[in-house]
PDB file with SEQRES, HELIX, SHEET and CRYST1 records, atoms N, CA, C and O in Angstrom:
SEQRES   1 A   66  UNK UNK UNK UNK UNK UNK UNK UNK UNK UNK UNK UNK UNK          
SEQRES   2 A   66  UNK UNK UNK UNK UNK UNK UNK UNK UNK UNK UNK UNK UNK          
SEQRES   3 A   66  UNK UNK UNK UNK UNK UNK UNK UNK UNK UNK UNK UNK UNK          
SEQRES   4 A   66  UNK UNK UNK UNK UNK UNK UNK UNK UNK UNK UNK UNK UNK          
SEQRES   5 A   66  UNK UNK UNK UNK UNK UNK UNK UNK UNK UNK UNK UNK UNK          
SEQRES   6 A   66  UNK                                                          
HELIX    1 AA1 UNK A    4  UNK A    6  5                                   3    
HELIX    2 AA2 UNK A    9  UNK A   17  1                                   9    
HELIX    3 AA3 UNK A   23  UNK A   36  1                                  14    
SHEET    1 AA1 2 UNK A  42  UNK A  43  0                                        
SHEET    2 AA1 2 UNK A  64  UNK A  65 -1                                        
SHEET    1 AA2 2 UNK A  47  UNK A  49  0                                        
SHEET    2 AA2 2 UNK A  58  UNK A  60 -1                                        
CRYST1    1.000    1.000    1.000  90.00  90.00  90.00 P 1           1          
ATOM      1  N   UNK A   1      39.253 -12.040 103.512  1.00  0.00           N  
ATOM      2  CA  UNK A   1      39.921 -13.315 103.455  1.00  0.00           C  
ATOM      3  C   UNK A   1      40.925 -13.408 104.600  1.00  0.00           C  
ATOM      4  O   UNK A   1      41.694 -12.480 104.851  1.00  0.00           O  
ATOM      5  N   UNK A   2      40.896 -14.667 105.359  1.00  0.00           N  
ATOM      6  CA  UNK A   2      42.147 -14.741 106.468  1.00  0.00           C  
ATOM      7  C   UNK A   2      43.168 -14.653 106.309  1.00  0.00           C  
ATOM      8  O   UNK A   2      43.425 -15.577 105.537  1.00  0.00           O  
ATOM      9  N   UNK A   3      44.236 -14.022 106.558  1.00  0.00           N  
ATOM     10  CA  UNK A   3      45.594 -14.099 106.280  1.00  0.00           C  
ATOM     11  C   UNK A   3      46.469 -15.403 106.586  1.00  0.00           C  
ATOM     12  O   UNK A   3      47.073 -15.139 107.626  1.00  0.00           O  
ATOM     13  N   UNK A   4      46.734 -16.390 106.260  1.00  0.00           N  
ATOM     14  CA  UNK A   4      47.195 -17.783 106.342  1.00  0.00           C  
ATOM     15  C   UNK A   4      48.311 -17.802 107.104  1.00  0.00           C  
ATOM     16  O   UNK A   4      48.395 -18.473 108.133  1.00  0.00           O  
ATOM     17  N   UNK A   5      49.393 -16.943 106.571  1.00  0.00           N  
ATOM     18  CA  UNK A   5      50.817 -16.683 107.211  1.00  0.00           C  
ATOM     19  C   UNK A   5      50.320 -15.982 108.179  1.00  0.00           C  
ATOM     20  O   UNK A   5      51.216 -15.713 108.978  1.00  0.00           O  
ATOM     21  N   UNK A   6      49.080 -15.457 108.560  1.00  0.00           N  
ATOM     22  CA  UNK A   6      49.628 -14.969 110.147  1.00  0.00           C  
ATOM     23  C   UNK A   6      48.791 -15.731 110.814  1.00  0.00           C  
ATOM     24  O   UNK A   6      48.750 -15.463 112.014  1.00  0.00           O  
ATOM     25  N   UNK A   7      48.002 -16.720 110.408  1.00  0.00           N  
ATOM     26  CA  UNK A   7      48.144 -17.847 111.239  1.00  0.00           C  
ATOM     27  C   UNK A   7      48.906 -18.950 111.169  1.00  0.00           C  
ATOM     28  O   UNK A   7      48.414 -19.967 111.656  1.00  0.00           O  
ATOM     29  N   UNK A   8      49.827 -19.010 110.758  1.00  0.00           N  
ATOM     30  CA  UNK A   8      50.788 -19.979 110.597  1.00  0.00           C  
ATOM     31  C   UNK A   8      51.652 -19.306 111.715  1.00  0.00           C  
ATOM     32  O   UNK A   8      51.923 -19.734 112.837  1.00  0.00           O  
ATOM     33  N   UNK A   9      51.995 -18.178 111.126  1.00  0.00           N  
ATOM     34  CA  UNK A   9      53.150 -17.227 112.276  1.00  0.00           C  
ATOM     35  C   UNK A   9      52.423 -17.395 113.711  1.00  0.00           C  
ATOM     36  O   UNK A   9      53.233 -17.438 114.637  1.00  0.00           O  
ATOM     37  N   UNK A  10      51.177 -17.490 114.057  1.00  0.00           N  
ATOM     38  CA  UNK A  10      50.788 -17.511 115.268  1.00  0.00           C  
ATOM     39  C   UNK A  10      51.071 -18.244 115.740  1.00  0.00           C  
ATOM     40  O   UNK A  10      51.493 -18.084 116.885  1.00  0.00           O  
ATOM     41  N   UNK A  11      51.028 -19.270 115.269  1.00  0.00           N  
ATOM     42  CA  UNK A  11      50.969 -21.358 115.524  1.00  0.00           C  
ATOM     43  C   UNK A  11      52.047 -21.277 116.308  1.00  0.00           C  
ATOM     44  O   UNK A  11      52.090 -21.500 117.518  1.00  0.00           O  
ATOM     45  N   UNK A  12      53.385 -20.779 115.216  1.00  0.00           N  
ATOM     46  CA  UNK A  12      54.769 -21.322 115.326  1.00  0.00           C  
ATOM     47  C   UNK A  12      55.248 -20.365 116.911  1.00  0.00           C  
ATOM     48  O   UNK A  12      56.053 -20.770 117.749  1.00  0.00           O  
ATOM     49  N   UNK A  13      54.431 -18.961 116.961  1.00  0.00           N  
ATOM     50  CA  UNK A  13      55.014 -18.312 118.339  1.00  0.00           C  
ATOM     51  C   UNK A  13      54.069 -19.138 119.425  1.00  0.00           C  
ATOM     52  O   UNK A  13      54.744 -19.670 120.305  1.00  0.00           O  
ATOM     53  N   UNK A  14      52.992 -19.296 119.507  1.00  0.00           N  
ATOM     54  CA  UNK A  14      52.530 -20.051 120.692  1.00  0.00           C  
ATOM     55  C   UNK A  14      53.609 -21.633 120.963  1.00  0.00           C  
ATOM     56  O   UNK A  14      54.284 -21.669 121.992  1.00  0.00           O  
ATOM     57  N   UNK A  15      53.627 -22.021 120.642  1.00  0.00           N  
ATOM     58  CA  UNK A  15      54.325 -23.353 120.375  1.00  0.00           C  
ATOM     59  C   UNK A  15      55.829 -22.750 120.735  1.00  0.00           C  
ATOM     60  O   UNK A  15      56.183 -23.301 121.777  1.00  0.00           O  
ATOM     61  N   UNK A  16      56.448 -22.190 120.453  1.00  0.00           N  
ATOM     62  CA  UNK A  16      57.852 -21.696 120.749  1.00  0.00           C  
ATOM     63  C   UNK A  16      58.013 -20.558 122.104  1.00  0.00           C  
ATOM     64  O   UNK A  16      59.026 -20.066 122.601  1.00  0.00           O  
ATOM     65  N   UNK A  17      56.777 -20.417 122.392  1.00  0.00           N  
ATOM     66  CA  UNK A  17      56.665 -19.517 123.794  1.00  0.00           C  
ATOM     67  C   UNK A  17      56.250 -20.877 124.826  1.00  0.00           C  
ATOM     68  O   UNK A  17      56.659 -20.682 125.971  1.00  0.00           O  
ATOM     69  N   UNK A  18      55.825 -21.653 124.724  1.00  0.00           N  
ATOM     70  CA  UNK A  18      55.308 -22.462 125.921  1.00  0.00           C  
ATOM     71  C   UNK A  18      54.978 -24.042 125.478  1.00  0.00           C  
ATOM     72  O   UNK A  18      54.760 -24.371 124.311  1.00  0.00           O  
ATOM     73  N   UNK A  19      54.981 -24.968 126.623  1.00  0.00           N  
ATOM     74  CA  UNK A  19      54.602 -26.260 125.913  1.00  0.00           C  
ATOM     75  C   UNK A  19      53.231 -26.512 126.173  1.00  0.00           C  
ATOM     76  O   UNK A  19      52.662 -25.829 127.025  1.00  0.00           O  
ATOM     77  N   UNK A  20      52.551 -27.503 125.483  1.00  0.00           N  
ATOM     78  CA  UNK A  20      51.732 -27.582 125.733  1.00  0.00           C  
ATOM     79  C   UNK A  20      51.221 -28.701 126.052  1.00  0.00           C  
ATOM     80  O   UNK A  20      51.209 -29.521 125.134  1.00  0.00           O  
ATOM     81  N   UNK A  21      50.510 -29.248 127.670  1.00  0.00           N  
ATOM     82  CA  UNK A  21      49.931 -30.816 127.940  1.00  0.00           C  
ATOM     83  C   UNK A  21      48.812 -31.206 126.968  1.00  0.00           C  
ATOM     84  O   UNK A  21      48.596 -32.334 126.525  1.00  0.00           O  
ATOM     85  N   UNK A  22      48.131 -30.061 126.711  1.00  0.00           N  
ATOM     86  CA  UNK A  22      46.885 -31.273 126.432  1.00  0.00           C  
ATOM     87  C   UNK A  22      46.750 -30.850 125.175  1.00  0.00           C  
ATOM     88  O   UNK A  22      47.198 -29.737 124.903  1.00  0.00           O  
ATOM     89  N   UNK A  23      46.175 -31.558 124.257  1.00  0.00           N  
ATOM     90  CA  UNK A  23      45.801 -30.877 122.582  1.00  0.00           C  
ATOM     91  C   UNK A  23      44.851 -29.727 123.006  1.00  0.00           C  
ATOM     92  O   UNK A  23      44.867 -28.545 122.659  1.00  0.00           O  
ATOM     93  N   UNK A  24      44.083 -30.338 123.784  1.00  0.00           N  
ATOM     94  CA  UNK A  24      42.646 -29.169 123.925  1.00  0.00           C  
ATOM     95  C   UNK A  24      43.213 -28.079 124.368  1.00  0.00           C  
ATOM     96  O   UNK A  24      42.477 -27.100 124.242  1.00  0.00           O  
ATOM     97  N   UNK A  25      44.176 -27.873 124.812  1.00  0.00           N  
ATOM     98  CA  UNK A  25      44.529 -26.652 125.482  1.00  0.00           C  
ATOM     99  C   UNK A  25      44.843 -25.760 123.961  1.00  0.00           C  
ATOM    100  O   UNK A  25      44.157 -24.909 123.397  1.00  0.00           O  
ATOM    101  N   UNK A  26      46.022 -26.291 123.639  1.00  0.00           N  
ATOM    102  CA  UNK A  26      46.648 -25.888 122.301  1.00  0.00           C  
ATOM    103  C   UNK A  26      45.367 -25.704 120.902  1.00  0.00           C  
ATOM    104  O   UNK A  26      45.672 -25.174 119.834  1.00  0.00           O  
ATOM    105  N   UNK A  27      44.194 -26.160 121.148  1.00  0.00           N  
ATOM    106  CA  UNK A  27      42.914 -26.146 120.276  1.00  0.00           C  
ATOM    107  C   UNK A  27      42.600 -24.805 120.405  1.00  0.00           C  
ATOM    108  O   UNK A  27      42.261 -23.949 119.587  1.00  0.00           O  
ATOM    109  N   UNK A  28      42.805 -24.797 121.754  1.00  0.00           N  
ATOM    110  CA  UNK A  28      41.246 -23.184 122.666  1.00  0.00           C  
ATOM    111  C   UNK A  28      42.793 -22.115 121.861  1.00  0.00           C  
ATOM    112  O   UNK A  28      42.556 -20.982 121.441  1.00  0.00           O  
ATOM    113  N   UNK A  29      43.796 -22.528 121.803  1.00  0.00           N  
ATOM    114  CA  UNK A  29      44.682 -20.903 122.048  1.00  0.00           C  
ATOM    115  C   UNK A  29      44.789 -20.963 120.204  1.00  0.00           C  
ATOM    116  O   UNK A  29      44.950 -19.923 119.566  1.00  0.00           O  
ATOM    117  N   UNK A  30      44.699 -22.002 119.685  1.00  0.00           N  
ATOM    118  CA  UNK A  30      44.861 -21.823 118.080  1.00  0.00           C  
ATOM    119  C   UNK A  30      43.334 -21.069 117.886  1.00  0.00           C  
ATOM    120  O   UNK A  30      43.121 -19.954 117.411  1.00  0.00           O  
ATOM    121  N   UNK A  31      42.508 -21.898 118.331  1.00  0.00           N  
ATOM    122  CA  UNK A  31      40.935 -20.804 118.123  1.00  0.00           C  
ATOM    123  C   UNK A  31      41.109 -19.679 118.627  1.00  0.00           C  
ATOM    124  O   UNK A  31      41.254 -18.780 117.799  1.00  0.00           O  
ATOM    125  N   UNK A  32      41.144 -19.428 119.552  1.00  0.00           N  
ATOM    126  CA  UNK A  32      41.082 -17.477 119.909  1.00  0.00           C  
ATOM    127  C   UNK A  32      41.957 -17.146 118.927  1.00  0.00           C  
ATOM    128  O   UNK A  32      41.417 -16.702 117.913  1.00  0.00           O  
ATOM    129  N   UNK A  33      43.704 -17.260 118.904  1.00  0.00           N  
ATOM    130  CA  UNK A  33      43.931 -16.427 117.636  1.00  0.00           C  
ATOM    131  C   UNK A  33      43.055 -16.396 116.587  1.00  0.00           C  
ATOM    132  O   UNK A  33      42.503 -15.307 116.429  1.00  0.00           O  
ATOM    133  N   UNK A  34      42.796 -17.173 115.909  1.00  0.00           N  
ATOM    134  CA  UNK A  34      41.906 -17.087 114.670  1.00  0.00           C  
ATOM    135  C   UNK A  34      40.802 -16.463 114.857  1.00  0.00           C  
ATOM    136  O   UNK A  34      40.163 -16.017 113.905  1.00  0.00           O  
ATOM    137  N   UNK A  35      40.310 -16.305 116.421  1.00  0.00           N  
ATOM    138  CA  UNK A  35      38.912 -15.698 116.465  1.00  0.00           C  
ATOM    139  C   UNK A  35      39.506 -14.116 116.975  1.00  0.00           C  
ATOM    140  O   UNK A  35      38.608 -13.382 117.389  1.00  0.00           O  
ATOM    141  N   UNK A  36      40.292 -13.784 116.982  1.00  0.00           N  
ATOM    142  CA  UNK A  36      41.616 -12.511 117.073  1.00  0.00           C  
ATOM    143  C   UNK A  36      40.887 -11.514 116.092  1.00  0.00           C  
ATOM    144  O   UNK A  36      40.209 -10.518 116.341  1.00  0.00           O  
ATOM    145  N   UNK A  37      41.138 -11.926 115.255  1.00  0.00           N  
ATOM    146  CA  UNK A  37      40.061 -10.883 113.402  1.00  0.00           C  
ATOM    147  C   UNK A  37      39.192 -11.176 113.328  1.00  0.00           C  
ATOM    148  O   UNK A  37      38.752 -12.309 113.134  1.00  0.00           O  
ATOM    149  N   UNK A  38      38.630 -10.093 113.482  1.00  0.00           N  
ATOM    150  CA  UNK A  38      37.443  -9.646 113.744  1.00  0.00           C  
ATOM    151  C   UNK A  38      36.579 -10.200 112.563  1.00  0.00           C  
ATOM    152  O   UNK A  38      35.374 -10.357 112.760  1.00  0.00           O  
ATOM    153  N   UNK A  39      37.235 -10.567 111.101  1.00  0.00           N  
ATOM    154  CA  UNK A  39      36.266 -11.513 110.138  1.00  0.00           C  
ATOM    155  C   UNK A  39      36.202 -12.350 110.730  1.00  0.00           C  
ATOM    156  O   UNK A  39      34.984 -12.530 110.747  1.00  0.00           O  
ATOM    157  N   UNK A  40      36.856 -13.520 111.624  1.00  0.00           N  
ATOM    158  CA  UNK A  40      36.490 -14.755 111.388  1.00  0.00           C  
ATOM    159  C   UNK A  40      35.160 -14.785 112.633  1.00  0.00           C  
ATOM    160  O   UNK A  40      35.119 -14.380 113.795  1.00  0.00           O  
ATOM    161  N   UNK A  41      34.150 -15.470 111.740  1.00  0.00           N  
ATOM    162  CA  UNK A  41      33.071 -15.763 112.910  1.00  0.00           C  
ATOM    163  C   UNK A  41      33.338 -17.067 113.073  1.00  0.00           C  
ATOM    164  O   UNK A  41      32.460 -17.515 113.812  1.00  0.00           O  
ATOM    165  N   UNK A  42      34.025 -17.830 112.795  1.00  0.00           N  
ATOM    166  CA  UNK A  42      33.963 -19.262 113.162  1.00  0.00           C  
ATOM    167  C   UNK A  42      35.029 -20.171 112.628  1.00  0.00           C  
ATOM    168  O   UNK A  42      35.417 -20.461 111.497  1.00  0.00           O  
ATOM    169  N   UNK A  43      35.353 -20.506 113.806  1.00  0.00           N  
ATOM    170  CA  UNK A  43      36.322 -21.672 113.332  1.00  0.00           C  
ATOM    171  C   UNK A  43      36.361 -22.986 113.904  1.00  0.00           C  
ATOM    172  O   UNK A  43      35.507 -23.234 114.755  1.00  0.00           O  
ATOM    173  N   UNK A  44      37.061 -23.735 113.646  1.00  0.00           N  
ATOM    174  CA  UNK A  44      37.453 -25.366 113.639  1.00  0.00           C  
ATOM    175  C   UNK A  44      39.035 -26.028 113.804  1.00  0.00           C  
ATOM    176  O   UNK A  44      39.755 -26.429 112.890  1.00  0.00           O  
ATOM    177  N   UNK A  45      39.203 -26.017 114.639  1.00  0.00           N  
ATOM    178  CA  UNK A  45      40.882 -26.431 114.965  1.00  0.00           C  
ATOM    179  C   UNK A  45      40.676 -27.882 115.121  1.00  0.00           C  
ATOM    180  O   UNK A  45      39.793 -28.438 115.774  1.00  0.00           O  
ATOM    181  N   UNK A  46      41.721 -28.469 114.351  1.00  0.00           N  
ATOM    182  CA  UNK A  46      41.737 -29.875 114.600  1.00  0.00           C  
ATOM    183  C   UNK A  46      43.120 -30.247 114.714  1.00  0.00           C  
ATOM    184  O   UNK A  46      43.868 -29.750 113.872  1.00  0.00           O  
ATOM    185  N   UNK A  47      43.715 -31.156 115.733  1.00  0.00           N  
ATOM    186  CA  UNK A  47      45.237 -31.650 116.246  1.00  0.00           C  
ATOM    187  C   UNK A  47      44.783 -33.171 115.992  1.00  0.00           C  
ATOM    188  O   UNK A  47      43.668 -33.677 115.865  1.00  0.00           O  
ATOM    189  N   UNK A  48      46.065 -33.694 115.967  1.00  0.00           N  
ATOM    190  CA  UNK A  48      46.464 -35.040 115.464  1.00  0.00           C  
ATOM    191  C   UNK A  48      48.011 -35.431 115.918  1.00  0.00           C  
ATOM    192  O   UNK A  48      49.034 -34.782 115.700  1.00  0.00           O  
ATOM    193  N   UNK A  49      47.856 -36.759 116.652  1.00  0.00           N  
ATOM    194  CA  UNK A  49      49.444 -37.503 117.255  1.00  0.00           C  
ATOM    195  C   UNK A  49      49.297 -38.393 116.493  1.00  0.00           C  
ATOM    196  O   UNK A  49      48.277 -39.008 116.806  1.00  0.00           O  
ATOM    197  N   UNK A  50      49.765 -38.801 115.655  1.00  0.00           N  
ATOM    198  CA  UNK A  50      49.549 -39.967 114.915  1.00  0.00           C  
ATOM    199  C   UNK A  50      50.626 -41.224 115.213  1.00  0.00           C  
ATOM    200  O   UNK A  50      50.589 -42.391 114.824  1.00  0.00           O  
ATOM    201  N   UNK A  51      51.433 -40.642 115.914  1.00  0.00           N  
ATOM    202  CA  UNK A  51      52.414 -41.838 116.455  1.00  0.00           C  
ATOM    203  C   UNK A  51      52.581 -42.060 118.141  1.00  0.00           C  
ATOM    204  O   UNK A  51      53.613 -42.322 118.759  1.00  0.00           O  
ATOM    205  N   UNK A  52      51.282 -41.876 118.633  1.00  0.00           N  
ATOM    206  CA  UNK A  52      51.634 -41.731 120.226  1.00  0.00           C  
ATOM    207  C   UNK A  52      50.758 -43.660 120.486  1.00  0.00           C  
ATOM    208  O   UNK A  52      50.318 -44.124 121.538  1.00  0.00           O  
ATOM    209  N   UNK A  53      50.775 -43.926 119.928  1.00  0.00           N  
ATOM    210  CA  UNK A  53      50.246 -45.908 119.640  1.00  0.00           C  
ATOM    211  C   UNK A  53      50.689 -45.792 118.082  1.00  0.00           C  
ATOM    212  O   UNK A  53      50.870 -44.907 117.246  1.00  0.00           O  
ATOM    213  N   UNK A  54      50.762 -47.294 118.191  1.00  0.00           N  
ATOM    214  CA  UNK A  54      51.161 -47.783 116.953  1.00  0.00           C  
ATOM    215  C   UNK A  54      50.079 -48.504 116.257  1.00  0.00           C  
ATOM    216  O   UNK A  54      50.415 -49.373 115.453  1.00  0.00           O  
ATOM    217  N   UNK A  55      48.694 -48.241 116.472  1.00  0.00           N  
ATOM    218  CA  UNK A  55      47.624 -49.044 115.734  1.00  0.00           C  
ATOM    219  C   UNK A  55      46.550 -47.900 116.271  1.00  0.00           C  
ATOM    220  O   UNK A  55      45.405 -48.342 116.365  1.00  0.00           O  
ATOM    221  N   UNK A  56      46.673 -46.856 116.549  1.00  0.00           N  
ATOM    222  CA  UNK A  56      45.916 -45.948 116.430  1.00  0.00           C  
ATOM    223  C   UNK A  56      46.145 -44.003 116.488  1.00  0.00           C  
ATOM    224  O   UNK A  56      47.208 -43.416 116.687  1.00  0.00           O  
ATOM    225  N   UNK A  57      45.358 -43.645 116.348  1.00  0.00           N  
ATOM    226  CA  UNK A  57      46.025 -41.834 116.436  1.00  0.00           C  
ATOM    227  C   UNK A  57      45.345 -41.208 117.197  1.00  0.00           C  
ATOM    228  O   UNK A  57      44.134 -41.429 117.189  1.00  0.00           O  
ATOM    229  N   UNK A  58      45.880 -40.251 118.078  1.00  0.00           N  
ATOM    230  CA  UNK A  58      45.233 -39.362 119.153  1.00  0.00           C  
ATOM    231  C   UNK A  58      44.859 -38.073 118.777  1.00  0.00           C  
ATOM    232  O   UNK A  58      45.588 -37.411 118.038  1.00  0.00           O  
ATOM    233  N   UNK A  59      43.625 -37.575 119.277  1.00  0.00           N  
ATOM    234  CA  UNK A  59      43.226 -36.506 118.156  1.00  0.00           C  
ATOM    235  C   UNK A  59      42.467 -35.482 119.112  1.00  0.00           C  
ATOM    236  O   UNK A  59      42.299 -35.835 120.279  1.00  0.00           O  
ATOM    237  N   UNK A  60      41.994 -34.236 118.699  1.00  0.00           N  
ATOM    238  CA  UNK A  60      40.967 -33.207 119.594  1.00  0.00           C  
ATOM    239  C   UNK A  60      40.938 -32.449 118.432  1.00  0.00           C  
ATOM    240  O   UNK A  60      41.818 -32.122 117.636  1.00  0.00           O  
ATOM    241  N   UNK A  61      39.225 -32.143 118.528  1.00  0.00           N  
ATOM    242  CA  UNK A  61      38.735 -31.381 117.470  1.00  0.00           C  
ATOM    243  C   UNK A  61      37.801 -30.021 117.772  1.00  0.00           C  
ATOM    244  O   UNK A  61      36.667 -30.214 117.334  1.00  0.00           O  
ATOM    245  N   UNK A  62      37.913 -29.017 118.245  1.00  0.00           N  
ATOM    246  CA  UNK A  62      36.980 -28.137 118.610  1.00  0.00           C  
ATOM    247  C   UNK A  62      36.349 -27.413 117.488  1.00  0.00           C  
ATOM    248  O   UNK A  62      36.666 -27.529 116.304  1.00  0.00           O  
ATOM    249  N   UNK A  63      35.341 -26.584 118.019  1.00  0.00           N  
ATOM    250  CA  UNK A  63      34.375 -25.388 116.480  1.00  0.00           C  
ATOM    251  C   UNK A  63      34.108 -24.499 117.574  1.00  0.00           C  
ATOM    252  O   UNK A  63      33.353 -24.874 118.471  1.00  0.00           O  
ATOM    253  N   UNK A  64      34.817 -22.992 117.614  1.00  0.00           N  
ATOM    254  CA  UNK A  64      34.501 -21.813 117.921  1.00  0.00           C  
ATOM    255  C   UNK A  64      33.803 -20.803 117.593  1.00  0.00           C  
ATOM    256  O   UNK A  64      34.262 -20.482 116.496  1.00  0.00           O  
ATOM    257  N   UNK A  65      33.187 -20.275 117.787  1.00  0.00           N  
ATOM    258  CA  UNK A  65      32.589 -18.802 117.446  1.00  0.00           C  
ATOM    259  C   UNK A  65      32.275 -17.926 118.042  1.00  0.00           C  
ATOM    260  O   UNK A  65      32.518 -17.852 119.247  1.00  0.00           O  
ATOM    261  N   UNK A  66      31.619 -16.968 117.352  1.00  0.00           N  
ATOM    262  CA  UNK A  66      31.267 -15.426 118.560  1.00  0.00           C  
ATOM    263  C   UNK A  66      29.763 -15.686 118.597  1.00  0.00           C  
ATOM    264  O   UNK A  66      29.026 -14.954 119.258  1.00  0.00           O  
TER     265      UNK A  66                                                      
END                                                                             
């Protein structure tokens, strides 16, 4: 089973080590951690701006694996 808090803990140090321009960027580095343990064969990162327009939301969705 994935450990939740240490991807949460990952989130919060990438994000507090550097900024980030693009969602996709911040997608690829949330996927490799998660693809980090060696269980996970696959994952799905999904980001969301929901206030960058006011009648719509900005979004990037990737699916990783080995």
């Amino acid at each position: 089973m994935l450990d939740y808090d240490f991807v949460r803990a990952g989130v919060q140090a990438l994000v507090a080590d550097r900024h980030f321009h693009l969602q996709e960027t911040l997608c690829e580095a949330i996927a490799a951690l998660c693809l980090a343990d060696p269980r996970v064969e696959r994952v799905t990162v999904r980001t969301s701006k929901p206030d960058v327009y006011p009648d719509a939301a900005v979004g990037c969705e990737i699916v990783r694996g080995r």
